[in-house]
C-alpha positions in Angstrom: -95.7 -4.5 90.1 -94.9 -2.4 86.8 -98.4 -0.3 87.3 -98.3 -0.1 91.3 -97.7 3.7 92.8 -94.0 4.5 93.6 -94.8 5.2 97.0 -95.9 1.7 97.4 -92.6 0.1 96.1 -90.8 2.6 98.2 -92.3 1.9 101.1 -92.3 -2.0 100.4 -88.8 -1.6 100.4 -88.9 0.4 103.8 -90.7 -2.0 105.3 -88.5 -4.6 104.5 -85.5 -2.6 106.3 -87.9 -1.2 109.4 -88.6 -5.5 109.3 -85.1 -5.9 109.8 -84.7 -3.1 112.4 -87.8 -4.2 114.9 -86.4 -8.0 115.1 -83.2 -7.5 115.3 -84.2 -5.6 118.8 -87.5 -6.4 120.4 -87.2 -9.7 120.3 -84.0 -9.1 122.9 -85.5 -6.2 124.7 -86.7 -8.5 127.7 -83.8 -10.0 128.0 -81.8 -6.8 128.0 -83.5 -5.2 130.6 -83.7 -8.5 132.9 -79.8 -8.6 132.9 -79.5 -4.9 133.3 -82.4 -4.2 136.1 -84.4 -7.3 137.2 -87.2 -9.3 135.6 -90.1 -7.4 138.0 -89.0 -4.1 136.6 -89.0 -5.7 132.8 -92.3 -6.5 132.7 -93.7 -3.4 133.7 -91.2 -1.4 131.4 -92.3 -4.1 128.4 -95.8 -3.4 129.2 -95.8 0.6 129.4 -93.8 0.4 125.8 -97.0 -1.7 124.2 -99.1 0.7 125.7 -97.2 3.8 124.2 -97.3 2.0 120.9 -101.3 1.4 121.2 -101.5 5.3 122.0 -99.1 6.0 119.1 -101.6 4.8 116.8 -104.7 5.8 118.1 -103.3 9.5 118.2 -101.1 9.4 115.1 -104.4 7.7 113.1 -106.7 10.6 114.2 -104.3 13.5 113.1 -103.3 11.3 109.7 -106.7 12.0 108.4 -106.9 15.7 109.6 -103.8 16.5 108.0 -102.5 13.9 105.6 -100.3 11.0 105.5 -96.6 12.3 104.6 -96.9 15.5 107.2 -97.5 12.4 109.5 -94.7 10.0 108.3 -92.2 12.2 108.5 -92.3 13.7 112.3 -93.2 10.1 113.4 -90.1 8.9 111.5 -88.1 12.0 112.8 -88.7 10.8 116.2 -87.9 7.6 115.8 -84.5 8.1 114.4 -84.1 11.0 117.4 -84.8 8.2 120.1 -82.8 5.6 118.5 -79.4 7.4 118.5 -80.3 8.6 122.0 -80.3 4.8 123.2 -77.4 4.3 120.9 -75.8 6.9 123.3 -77.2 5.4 126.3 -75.6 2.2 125.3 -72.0 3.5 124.2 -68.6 3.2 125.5 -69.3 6.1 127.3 -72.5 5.7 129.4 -74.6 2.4 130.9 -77.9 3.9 131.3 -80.5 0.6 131.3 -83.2 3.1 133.1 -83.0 6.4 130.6 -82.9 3.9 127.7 -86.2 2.5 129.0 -87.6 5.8 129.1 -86.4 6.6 125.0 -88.0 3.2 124.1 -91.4 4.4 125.2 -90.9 7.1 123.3 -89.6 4.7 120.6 -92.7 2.9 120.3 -94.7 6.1 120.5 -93.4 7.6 117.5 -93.2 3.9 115.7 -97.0 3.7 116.4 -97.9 7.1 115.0 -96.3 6.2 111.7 -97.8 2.9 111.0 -101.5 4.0 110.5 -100.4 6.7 108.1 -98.5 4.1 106.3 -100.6 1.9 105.7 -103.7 4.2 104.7 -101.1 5.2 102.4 -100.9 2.0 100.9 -105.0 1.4 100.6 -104.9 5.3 99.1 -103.2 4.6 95.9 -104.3 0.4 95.3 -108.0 -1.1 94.4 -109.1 -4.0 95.8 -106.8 -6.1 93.2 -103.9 -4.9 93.2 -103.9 -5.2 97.1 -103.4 -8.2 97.0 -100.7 -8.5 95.0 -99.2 -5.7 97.5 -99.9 -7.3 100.6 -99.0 -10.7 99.4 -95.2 -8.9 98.5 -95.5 -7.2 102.3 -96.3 -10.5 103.9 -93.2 -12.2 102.3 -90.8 -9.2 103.0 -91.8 -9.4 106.9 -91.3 -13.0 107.0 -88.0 -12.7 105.2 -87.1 -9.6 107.5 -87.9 -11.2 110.5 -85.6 -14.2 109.4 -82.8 -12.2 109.0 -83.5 -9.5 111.6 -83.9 -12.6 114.5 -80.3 -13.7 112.9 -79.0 -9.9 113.1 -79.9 -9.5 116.5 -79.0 -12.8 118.1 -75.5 -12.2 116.5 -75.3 -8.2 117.8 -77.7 -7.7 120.5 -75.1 -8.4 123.2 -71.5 -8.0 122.4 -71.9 -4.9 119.7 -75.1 -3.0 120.9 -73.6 0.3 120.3 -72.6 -0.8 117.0 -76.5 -2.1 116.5 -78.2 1.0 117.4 -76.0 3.2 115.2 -76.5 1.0 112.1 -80.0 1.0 112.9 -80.1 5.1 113.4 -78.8 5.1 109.7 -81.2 2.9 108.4 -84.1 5.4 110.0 -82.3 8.3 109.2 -82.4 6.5 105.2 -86.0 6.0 105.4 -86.8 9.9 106.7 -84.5 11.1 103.7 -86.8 8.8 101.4 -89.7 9.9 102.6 -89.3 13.7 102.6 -87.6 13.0 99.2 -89.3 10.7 97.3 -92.6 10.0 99.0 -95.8 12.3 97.4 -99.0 13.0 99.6 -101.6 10.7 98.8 -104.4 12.0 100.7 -106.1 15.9 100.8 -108.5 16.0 103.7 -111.5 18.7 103.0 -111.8 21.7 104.2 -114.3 20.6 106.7 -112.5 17.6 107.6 -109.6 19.7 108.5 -111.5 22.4 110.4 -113.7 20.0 112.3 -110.9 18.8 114.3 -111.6 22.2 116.4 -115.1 21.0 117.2 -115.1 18.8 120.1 -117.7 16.5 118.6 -115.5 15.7 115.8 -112.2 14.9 118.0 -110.5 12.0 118.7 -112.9 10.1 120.9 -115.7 10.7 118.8 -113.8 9.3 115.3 -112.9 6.1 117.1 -116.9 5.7 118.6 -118.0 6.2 114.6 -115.2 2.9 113.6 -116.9 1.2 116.8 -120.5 1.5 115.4 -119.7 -0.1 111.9 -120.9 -3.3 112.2 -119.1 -4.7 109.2 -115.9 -3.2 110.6 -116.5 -5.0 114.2 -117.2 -8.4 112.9 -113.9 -8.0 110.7 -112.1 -7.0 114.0 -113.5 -9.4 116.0 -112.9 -12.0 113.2 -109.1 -11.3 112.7 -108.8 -11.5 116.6 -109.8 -14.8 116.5 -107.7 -16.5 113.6 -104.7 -14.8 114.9 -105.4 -16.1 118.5 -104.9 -19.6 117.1 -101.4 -18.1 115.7 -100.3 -16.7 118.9 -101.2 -20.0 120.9 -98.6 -21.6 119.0 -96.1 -19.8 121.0 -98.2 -19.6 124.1 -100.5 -22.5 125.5 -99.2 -24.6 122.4 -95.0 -23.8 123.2 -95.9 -24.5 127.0 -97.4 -28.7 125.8 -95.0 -29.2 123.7 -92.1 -28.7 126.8 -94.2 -30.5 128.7 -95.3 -33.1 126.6 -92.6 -34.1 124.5 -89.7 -35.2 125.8 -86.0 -35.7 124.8 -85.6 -38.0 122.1 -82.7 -38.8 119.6 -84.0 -37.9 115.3 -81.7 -38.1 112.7 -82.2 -35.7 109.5 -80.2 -36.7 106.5 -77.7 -38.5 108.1 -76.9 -36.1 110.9 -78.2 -37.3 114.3 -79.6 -34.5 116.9 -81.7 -34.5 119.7 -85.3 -33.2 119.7 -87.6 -32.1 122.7 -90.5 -30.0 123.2 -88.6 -26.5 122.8 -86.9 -27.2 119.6 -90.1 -28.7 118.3 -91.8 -25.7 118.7 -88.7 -24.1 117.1 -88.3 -25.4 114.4 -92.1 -25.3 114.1 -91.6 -21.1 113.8 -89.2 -22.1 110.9 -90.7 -23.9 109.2 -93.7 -21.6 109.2 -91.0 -18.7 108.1 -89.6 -20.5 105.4 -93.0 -21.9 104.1 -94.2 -18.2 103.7 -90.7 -16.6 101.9 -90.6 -19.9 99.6 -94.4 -20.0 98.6 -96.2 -16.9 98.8 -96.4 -16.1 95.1 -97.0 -19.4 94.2 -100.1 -19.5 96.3 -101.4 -16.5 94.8 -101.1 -17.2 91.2 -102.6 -21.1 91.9 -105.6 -19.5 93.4 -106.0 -16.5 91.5 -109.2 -18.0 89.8 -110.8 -18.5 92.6 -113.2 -16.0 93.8 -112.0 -13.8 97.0 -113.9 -15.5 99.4 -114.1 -18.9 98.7 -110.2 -18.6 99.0 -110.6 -17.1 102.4 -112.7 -18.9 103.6 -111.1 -22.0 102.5 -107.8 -21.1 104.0 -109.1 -20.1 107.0 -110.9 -23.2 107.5 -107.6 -25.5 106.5 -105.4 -22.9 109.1 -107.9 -23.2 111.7 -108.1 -27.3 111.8 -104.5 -27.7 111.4 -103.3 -25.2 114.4 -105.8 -25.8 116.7 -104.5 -29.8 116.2 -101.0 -28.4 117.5 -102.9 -28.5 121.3 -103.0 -32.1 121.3 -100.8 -33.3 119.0 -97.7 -35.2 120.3 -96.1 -37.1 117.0 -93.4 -34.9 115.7 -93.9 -35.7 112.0 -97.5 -35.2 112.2 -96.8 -31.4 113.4 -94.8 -31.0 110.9 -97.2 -32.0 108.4 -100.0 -29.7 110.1 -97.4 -26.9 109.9 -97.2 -27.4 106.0 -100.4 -27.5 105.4 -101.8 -24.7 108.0 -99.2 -22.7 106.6 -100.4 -23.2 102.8 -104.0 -22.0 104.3 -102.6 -19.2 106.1 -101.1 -18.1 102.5 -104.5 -18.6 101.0 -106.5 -15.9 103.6 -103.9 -13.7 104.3 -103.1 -11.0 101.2 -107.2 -11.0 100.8 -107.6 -10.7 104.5 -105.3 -7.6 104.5 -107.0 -6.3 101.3 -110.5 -6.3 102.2 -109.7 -3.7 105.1 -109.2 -1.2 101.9 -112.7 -1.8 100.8 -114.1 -1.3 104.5 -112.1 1.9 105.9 -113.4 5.5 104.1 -111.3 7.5 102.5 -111.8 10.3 105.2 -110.7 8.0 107.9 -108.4 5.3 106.6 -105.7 6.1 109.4 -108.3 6.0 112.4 -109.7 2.3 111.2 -106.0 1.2 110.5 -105.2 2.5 113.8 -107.8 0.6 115.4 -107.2 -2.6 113.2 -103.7 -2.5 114.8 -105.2 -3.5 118.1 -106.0 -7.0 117.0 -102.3 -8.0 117.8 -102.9 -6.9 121.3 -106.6 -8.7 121.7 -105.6 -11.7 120.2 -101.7 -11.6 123.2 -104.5 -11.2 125.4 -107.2 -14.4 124.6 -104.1 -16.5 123.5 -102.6 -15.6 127.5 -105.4 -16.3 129.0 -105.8 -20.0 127.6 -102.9 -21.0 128.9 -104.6 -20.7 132.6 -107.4 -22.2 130.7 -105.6 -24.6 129.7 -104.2 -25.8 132.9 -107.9 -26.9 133.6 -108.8 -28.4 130.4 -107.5 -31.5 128.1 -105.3 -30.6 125.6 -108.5 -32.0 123.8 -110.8 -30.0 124.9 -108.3 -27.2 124.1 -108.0 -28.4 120.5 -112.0 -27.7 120.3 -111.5 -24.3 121.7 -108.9 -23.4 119.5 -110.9 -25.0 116.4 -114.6 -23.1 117.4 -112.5 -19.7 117.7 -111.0 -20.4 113.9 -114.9 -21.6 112.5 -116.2 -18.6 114.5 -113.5 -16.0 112.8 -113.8 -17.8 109.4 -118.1 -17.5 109.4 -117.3 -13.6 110.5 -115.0 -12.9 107.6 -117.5 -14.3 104.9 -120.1 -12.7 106.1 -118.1 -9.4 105.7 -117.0 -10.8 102.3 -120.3 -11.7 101.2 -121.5 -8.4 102.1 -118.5 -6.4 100.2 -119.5 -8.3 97.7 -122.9 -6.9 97.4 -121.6 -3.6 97.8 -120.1 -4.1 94.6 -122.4 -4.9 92.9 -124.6 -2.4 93.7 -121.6 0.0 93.6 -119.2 -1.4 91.1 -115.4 0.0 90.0 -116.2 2.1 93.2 -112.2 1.3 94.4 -110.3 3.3 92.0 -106.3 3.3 92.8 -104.3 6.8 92.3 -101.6 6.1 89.4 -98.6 8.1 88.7 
């Protein structure tokens, strides 16, 4: 990590502290706004607050590459330590205001979603395709770890000290504004023309995000990551729903102390061990496979991940989940730092932000396939299931090597052509 960019390690370490600041609240948020104004009026509230996130990122992507990254980071920042003192306020001693502070989240997740397509193009500006790697292996541990602690945080503070929460969590984003204006150097200079052609109306937003939508390579790595992480979110979807169903109460015993286990706390301690597995090993992974080439690693892990999650559908033996977690969970370690890498070597310089923006919507697609199995599954086996879970894995794995076989030509063709910025 000696010869990565300071604004990398910097905003590692942001990342680790935002980490702790988004799960120690939106995890809670439905259940905060169910006890403060019904569960009807949560859901749409939850809904228009994705929504404003997805436009955050579309918009804030768009202007990132007219303007540049840090001009970007810091208003988006800016506004999101504005909105969370005003819900800190709404949520005080002084004032109950559920409704208003439903209003400042939208607004929240706005300003979170313009900032994360800048910062991340900022990350792919100033790395090569190796040293990515290495960085997104270190991100993927620090968001595991922070969502460990931040779930811990919140469940602790959420309820009895939210005042207390939200102004602890206004001075970590007031921190991370301070650091960026500070310490955080622009890593990207848009021409001339880029910058003027946002006054043409063929060059605005609409037609930057048709441009990602006809680059074919791009698509099939979109369409490929939606898959894999469907199998991911089924755990907690389709997957969670079985296991309540499916397992009932029985009495285990784990080094001597004696507990009782049903479908919920399967699937709990599933998420766990998952955590754990991904804090504890991530480096260890990387340095046993780093003699592997790029994308028989990938493609490997993503095979292993895909079998082993898509046997959670139909798998009832406790011990046998357990074992599929472990071993899914080494895959997922294997695919996941190139995964994140390779979308370096297939976003432009001009428009990093735009594709990052649009590579954020994978979450969303993959909530909305993983939703829609579980009415699926209320007509299938959990069989059948298994084998629609394992064909979207296969299908996502044979995507990604066909976009890593193609890099790889690239390279070739063009070699050393990913040069990182030093310092």
């Amino acid at each position: 990590m000696r010869d990565i960019h300071p604004n990398v390690k910097l905003r590692l370490a942001m990342q680790f502290l935002g980490g702790l600041v988004s799960m120690a609240v939106f995890p809670f948020l439905a259940i905060y706004f169910a006890g403060k104004i019904g569960a009807a009026q949560t859901g749409i509230i939850l809904i228009l607050i994705v929504i404003s996130g997805v436009a955050g990122g579309f918009i804030g992507g768009h202007i990132s590459d007219k303007v540049g990254r840090r001009t970007i980071m810091i208003y988006s920042e800016t506004g999101v330590l504005v909105t969370y003192l005003l819900i800190a306020i709404c949520n005080s001693p002084w004032f109950d205001l559920p409704y208003v502070t439903a209003g400042i989240f939208v607004l929240n997740m706005f300003a979170g979603g313009m900032f994360q397509p800048a910062a991340q193009a900022m990350i792919i500006d100033v790395t090569d395709s190796e040293s990515r790697k290495l960085v997104f292996t270190v991100s993927y541990w620090l968001s595991n770890l922070a969502t460990a602690i931040g779930g811990i945080i919140g469940a602790f503070l959420f309820k009895a000290y939210l005042f207390e929460l939200f102004i602890g969590i206004s001075a970590i984003s007031l921190l991370s504004v301070l650091i960026t204006i500070t310490f955080i150097s622009e890593t990207y200079t848009p021409s001339k023309e880029t910058s003027d052609s946002q006054d043409k109306p063929s060059s605005g937003m609409v037609h930057s995000y048709s441009v990602v939508l006809k680059d074919k390579l791009f698509m099939f790595y979109i369409v490929g990551a939606v898959f894999i992480l469907t199998l991911e979110q089924s755990l907690t979807n389709y997957v969670g729903i079985r296991l309540e169903k499916d397992i009932p109460e029985q009495s285990a015993s784990f080094f001597g102390f004696d507990f009782v286990m049903d479908g919920t706390k399967v699937l709990g301690f599933l998420k766990t061990e998952n955590t754990v597995l991904v804090v504890l090993f991530s480096t260890v992974v990387l340095f046993l496979f780093k003699k592997w080439k790029d994308r028989w690693t990938l493609v490997t892990g993503m095979f292993i991940f895909s079998v082993c999650f898509s046997a959670f559908a139909f798998t009832n033996n406790i011990l046998f989940l357990f074992i599929l977690g472990f071993i899914g969970t080494m895959g997922e370690l294997m695919y996941v730092p190139i995964k994140q890498a390779m979308i370096g070597d297939l976003a432009p310089a001009h428009a990093r932000s735009t594709y990052m923006a649009f590579y954020s919507l994978t979450f969303y697609g993959a909530m909305i396939i993983a939703s829609l199995l579980i009415i699926v599954g209320e007509w299938v086996s959990p069989l059948a299931m298994g084998g629609i879970l394992l064909v979207l894995g296969l299908t996502g794995t044979a995507l990604f090597s066909v976009v890593m076989k193609t890099l790889e030509v690239r390279e070739k063709a063009v070699p050393g052509k990913n040069v990182a910025v030093s310092s």
